[in-house]
Every structure is written in C-alpha cells, then in structure tokens.
KEPA-858596 format. One record per atom (N, C-alpha, C): x, y, z. Coordinates in steps of 0.05 Angstrom, whole numbers, plus 5000, padded with zeros to 4 digits. Atoms other than C-alpha are relative to their C-alpha. Layout:
! residues N
XYZ...
END
This chain:
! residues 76
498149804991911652289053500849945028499249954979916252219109499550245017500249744974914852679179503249975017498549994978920652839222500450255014499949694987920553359285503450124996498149834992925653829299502449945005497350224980929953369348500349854977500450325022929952779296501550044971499449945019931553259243503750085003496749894999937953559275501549665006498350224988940452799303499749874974499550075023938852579233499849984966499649885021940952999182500649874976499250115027943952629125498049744997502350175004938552079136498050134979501949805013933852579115500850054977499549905026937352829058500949764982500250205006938452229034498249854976503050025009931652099036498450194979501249885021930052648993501450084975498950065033935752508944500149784988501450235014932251908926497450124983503649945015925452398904498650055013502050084973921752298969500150355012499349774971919452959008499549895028499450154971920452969078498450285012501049754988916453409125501350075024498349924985918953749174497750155030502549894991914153769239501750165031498749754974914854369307497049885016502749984975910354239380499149765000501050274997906453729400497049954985501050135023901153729348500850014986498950195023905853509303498950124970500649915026904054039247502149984978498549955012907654059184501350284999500449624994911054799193503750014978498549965027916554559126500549794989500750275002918354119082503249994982497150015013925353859047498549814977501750115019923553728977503149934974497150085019928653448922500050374978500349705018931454108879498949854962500449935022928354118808502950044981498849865015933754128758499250114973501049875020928454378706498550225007502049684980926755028743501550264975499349715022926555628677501450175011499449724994930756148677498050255002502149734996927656828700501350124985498649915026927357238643500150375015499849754985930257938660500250224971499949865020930058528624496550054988502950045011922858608610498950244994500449755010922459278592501150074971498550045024927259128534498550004970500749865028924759478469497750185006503349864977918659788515501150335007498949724997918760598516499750055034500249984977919260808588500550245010497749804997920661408624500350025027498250054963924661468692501350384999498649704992926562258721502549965004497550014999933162538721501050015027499049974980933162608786499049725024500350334989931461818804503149975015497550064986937261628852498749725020500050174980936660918886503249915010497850134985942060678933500249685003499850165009944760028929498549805021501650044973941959869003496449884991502250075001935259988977498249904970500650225020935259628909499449704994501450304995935558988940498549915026501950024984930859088990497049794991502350155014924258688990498250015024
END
C-alpha cells in the first residue's frame, strides 16, 4: 500500500487516483508521525443493494398521532 501526506496528496491528486484505479489502496497520512488517519480505496462495483422495506408483510403498530418532520427523518 501506497502512503501519501496531506501536502503530496493535494499536489498530486490524479497520481493518486490513478493509483487506486489500478486496485492499489493508497493511505492517506496527517502530522509528523505519519499515521494513517484515511485511506482511498478502489469503489467495489459488487457492493449489494440495501434491502428496504423490512417491515413488509410484518404487523406493526405506529400512533395516530406520530408526526415526523422531514428535517428530522434524515437526521442521524
């Protein structure tokens, strides 16, 4: 696995990506011990769909007076 800091990463960006659209991860190091703190990794194009709906045929029960806003539906 390739290391490259911060500096190295912004002056050579498409190097890097490059490098990891050949397969290769690349780390990505911050400071002067030189930790790993991320990493650029090739995307998966066999990553499953998430299956939604999972309550689907499942009895449930929710009040009538449930109200979420749309704000805090996709909160996390």
């Amino acid at each position: 696995m390739k290391t490259m800091s911060i500096g190295e990463l912004k002056t050579h960006l498409l190097e890097a990506l490059k490098y990891v659209e050949k397969g290769e991860k690349t780390g990505i190091t911050y400071c002067r011990k030189k930790e790993i703190k991320a990493l650029l990794v090739p995307k998966d194009e066999n990553v499953p769909q998430r299956k939604l709906g999972i309550l689907e045929g499942k009895e449930y029960f929710m009040s009538d007076d449930f109200n979420i806003t749309t704000e805090e539906e996709f909160e996390i």
